[in-house]
C-alpha positions in Angstrom: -1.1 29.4 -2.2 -4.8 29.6 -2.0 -5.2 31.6 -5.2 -3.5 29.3 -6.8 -5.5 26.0 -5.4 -8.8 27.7 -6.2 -7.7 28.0 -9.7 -7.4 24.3 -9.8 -10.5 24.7 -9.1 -11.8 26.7 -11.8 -9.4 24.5 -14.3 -11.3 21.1 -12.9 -14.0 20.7 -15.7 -12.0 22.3 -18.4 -9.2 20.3 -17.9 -10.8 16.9 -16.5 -10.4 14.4 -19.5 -14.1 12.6 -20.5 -12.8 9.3 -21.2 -16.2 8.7 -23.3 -14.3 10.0 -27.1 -11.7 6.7 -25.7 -10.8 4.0 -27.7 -11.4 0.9 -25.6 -7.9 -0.5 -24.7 -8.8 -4.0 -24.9 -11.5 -4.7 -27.3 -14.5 -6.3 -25.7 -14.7 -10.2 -25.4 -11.1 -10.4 -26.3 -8.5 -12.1 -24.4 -8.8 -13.7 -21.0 -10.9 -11.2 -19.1 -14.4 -11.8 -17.4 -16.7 -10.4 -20.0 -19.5 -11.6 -18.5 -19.1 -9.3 -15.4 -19.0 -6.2 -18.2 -22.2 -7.8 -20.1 -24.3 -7.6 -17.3 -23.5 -4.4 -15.6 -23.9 -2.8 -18.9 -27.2 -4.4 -19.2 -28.4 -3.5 -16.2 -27.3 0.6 -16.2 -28.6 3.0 -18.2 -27.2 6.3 -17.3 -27.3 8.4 -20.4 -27.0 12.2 -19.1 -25.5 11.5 -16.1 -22.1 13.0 -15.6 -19.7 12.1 -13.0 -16.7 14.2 -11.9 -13.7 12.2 -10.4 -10.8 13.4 -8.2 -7.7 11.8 -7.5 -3.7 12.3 -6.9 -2.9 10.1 -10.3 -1.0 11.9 -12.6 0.3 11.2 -16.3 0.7 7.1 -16.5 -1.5 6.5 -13.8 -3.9 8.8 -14.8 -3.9 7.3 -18.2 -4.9 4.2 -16.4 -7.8 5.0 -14.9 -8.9 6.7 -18.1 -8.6 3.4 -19.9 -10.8 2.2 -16.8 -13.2 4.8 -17.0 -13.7 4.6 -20.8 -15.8 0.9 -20.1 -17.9 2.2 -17.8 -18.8 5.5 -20.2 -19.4 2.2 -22.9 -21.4 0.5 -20.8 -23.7 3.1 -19.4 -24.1 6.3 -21.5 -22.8 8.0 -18.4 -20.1 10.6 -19.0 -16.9 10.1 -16.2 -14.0 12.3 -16.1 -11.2 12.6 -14.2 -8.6 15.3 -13.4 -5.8 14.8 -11.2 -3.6 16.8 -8.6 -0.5 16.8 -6.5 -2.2 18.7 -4.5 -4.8 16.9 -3.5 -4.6 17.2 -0.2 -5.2 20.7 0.3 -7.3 21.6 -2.7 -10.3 18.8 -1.7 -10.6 20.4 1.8 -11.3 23.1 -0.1 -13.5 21.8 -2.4 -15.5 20.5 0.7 -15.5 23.6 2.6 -16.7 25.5 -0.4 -19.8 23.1 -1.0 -17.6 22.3 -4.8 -16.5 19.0 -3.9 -16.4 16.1 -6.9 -18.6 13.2 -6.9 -16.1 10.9 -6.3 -12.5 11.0 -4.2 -9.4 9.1 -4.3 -7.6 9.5 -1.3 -3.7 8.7 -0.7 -4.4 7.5 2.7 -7.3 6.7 5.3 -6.0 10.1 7.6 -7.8 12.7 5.6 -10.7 10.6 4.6 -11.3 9.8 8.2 -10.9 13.6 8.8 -13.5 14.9 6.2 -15.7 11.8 7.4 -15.8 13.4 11.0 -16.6 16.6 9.4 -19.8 15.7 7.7 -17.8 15.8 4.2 -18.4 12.3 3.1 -21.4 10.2 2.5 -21.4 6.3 3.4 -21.0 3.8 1.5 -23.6 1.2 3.4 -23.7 -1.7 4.8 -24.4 -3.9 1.6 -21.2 -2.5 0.2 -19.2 -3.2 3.6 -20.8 -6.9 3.3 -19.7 -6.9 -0.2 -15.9 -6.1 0.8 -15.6 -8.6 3.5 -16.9 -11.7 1.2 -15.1 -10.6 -1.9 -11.8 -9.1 -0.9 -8.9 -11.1 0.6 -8.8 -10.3 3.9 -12.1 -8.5 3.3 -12.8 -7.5 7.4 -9.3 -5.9 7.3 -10.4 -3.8 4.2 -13.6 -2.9 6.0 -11.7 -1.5 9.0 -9.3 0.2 7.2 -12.4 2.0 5.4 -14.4 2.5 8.7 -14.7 6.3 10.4 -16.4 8.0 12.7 -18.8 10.4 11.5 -19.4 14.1 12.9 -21.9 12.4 15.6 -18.8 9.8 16.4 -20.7 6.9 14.8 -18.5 4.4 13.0 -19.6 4.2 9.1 -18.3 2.6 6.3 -16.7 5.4 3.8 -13.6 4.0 2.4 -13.5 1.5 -0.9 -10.1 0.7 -1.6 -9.2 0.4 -4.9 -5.8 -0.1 -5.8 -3.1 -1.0 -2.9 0.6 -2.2 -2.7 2.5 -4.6 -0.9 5.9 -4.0 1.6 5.9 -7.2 3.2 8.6 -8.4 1.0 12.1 -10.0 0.6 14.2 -9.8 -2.8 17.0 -12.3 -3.8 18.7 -13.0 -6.6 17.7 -16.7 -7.8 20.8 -17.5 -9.4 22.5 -16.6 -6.0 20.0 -18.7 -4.5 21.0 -21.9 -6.7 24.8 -21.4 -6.6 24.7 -21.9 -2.9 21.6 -24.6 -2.5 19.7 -22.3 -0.6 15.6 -22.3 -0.8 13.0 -19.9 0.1 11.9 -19.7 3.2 8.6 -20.5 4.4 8.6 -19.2 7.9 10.2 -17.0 9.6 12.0 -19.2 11.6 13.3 -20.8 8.1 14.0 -17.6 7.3 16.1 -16.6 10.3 17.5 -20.1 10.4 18.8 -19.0 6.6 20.3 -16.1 7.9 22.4 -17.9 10.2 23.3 -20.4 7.2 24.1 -18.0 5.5 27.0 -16.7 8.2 28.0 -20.2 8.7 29.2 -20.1 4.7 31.2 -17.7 5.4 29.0 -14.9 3.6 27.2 -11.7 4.4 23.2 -12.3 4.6 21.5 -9.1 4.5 21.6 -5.7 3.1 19.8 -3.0 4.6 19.8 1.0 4.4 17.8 3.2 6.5 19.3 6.7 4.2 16.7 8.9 2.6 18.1 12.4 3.1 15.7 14.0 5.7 13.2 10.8 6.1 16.4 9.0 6.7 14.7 6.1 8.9 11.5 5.0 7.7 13.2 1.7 6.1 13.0 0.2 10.0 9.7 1.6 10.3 8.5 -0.7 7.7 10.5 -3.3 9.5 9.0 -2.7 12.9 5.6 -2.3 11.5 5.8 -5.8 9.9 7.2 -7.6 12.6 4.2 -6.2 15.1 2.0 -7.9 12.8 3.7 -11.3 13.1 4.3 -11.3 16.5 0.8 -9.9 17.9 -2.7 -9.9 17.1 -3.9 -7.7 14.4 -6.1 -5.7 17.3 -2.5 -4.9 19.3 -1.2 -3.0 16.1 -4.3 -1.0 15.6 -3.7 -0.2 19.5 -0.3 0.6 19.0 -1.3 3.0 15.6 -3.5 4.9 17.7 -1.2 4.5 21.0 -3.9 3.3 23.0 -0.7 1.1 23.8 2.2 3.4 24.1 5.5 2.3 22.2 6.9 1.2 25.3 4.5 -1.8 25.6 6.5 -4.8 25.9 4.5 -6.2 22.9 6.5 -2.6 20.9 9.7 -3.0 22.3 9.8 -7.0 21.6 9.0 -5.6 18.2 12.4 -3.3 17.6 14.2 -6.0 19.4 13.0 -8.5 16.3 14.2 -6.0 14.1 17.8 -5.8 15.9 18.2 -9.3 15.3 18.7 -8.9 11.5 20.1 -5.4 12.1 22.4 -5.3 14.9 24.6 -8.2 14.0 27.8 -7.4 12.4 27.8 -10.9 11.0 24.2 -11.0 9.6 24.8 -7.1 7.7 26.7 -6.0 4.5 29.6 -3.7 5.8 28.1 -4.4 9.5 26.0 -2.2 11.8 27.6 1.2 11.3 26.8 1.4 7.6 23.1 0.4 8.1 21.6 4.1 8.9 24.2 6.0 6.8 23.9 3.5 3.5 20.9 4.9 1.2 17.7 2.5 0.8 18.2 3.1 -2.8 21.6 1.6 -2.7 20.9 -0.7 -0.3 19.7 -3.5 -2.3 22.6 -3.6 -5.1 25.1 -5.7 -3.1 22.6 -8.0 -4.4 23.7 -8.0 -7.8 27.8 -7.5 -7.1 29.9 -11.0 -7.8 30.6 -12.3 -5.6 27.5 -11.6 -3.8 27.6 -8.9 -0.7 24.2 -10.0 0.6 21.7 -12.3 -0.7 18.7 -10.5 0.8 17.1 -7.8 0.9 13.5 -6.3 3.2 11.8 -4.2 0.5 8.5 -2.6 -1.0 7.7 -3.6 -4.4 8.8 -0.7 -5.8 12.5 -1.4 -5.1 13.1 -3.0 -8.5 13.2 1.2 -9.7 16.7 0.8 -7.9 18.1 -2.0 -9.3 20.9 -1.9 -11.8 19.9 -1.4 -15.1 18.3 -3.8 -17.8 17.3 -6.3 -14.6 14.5 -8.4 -15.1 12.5 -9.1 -12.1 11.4 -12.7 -12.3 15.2 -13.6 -13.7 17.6 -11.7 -12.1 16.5 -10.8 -9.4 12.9 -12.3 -7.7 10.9 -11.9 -4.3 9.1 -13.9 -2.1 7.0 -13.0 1.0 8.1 -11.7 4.1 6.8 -14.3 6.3 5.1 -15.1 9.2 6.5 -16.9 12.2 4.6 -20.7 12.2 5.2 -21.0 15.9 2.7 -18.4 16.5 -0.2 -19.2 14.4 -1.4 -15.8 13.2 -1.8 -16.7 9.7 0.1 -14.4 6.9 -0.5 -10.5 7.3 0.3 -8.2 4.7 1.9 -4.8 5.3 1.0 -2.1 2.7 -0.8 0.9 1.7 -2.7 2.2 -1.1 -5.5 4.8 -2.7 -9.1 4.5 -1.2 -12.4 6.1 -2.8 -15.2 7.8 -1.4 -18.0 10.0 -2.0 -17.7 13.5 -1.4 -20.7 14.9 -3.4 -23.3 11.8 -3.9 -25.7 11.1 -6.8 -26.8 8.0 -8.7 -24.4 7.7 -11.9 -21.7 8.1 -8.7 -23.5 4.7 -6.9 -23.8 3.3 -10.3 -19.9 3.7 -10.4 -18.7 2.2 -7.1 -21.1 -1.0 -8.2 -19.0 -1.0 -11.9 -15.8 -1.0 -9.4 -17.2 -4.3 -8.0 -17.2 -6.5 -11.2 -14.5 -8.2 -11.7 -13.6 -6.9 -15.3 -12.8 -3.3 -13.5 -10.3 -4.8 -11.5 -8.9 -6.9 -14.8 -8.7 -3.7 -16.7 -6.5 -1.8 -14.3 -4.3 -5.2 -13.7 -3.4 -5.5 -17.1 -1.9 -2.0 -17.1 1.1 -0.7 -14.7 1.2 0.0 -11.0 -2.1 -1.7 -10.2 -2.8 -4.4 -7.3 -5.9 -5.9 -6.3 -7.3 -7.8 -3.3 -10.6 -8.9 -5.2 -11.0 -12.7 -5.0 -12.7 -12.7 -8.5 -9.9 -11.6 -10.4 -8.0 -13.6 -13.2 -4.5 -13.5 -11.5 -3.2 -13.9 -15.5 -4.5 -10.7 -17.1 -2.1 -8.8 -14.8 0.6 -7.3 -17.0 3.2 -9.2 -16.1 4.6 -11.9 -14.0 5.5 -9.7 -11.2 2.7 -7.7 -10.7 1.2 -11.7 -10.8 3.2 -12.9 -7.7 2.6 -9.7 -5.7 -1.2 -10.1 -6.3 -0.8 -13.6 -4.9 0.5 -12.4 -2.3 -2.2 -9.8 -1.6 -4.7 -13.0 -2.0 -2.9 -14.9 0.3 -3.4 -12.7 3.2 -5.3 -13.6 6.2 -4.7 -9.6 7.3 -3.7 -6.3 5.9 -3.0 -3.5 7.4 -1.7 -0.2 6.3 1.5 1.4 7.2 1.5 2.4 10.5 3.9 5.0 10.8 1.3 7.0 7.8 -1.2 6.7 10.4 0.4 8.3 13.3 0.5 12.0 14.3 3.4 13.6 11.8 5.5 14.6 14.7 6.0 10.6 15.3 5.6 9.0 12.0 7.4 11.1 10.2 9.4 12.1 13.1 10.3 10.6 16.2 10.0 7.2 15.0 12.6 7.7 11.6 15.2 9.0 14.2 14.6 6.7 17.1 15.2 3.9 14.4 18.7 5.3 13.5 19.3 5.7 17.2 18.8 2.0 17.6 20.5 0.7 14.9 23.7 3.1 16.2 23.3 1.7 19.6 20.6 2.8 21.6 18.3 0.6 23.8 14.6 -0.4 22.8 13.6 0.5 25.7 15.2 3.9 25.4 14.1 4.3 21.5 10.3 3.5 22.4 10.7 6.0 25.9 11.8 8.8 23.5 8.9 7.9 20.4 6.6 8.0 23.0 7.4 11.2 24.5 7.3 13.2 21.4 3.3 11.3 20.6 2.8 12.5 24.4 3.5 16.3 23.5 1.8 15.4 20.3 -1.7 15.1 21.5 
């Protein structure tokens, strides 16, 4: 295995691709982009010579992407970018880093590993001015700040982490013409959205649909759940205690939490084919009752990449349509998004890789990425129409709309729990089990974790 990681090594500059021989995808001061923001860094840099070797876990289509994104900067500066890509990321830039080979620039899958090579010496900060830049021009900007804050290898907290391209979870999918047929409107709380669920029964029809089947990760459908519903029913400061069980899962606050979740889940009445089908049906087939006539649900809790399941030749936006999970009005603690997403940091420094994090500030780097595929952004400079389509629109609303993110929590926790004890003590609830049980049993497996 290691042979064949360090020969990824050796392949790194032959086969990294210098987006500088490009073709810009969008021609310069056409359509509705901010221009201006591309004038003036490019009047401003001057980095002939300079080379600057990138490393992320996007391949083909994505990679693609940020190869159309690189290709400005490369305009702009003289500067000469490239890129390669691994599925191996993981393992190969601990090596990298160990071996003193690391790449100027890494894009990390998730803060874990970053935070790791951060306490290790392996990463260089990214300052205060950019942390202060993040908090004033992101949505949710201190929540972005956190999420990219680490100790270092003396156990100071340092800003590291620029997150540059995210997703969204904290949704809910319908089907509009569903919707219309039976008068009902989208919720705007969640106790409109609960008092929908019951309106739903009182018509005589099945409210949700929800799977928690995914073969051996069978489960982590409720974690999502769970995760979401801490962050409307506590502070944003109790779920980074519960993340790093400083408050164990059997907090009251945690097993209030599950218990939320049990109200959609446990409820013959409110689930399509009732309780017993929820952990054997698979998420991927979960959401189609949606789409059956007559309807078998009319909602459905999913990440925005659920549409990849829907039947064929559906048309987001039409057919089928989201809106956000929402929070509970009652309680006052504004709108939180749940999500995750890709965060960049340097692992080998030098100027042309400053000069790079300061092109990933303007807003025209941002506008670039959103009018291709698979890209979401939190930067409040944006034009919200040069995204590539009117889905990708809503969700970056969304994103702009938050008061809070925070990253999945069950991708932050010990292995053993988060991709362990918490999956199966979420089918053990939905099958019957107590909370209080569920969270006794999570809590003992993070307990022999440590």
């Amino acid at each position: 295995m290691k042979k064949t990681l360090m020969a990824g090594v050796a392949a790194f500059v032959l086969s990294a691709v210098s987006a500088q021989a490009q073709d810009l995808k969008f021609p310069i001061g056409e359509g509705d982009f901010n221009w201006a923001s591309y004038e003036e860094f490019a009047a401003a840099n001057d980095l002939a010579g300079e080379q600057v070797t990138f490393f992320g876990p996007w391949l083909a289509g994505e990679a693609t992407s940020i190869e159309n994104l690189i290709a400005y900067f490369n305009e702009a500066t003289g500067a000469d970018v490239r890129y390669t890509g691994s599925d191996s990321l993981e393992q190969q830039i601990m090596i990298d880093a160990e071996a003193g080979s690391a790449p100027n620039i890494t894009a990390f899958p998730q803060p874990g590993l970053a935070a790791g090579l951060a306490g290790r010496g392996f990463l260089s900060p990214l300052g205060e001015d950019m942390a202060n830049w993040v908090t004033e021009n992101y949505a949710a900007g201190q929540s972005w700040v956190d999420l990219g804050t680490y100790a270092d290898e003396n156990g100071d907290d340092k800003f590291y982490g620029f997150f540059f391209n995210v997703n969204v979870k904290s949704l809910v999918w319908y089907v509009p013409e569903n919707f219309e047929d039976a008068g009902y409107e989208v919720p705007e709380t969640m106790e409109d959205l609960k008092a929908l669920t019951e309106q739903i029964v009182a018509d005589g029809e099945t409210p949700w649909c929800i799977g928690l089947g995914s073969g051996a990760a069978t489960g982590w459908p409720a974690t999502d759940w769970v995760e979401d519903l801490m962050l409307r029913t506590q502070t944003p400061d109790i779920y980074d205690q519960w993340v790093t069980n400083e408050i164990p899962f059997t907090d009251e606050r945690v097993v209030a939490a599950i218990e939320e979740f049990g109200w959609f889940a446990r409820n013959d009445d409110f689930v399509a084919g009732g309780t017993d089908t929820v952990a054997s049906t698979d998420f991927r087939d979960s959401p189609k009752g949606l789409f059956d006539s007559p309807p078998q649900c009319y909602l459905h809790r999913q990440a925005s990449f659920i549409p990849a399941y829907f039947p064929e030749g559906t048309v987001v936006g039409e057919d089928a349509d989201f809106f956000y999970f929402p929070s509970y009005a009652e309680k006052d603690l504004g709108n939180p998004v749940l999500g995750a997403g890709t965060l960049l940091a340097v692992t080998s420094d030098s100027p042309g890789t400053r000069a790079f994090l300061e092109f990933l500030k303007t807003p025209i780097a941002h506008e670039i990425m959103m009018a291709q595929a698979g890209f979401l952004t939190p930067h409040k400079g944006v034009n919200l129409d040069v995204y590539i389509d009117e889905t990708q629109k809503g969700l970056g609303g969304i994103l702009l709309g938050a008061d809070t993110f925070r990253f999945d929590g069950s991708d932050l926790m010990p292995a053993a729990v988060g991709q362990g004890s918490f999956w199966t003590g979420m089918v053990d609830y939905v099958g019957g089990d107590s909370a209080e049980d569920v969270a006794s049993e999570i809590q003992a497996s993070w307990d022999a974790a440590k």
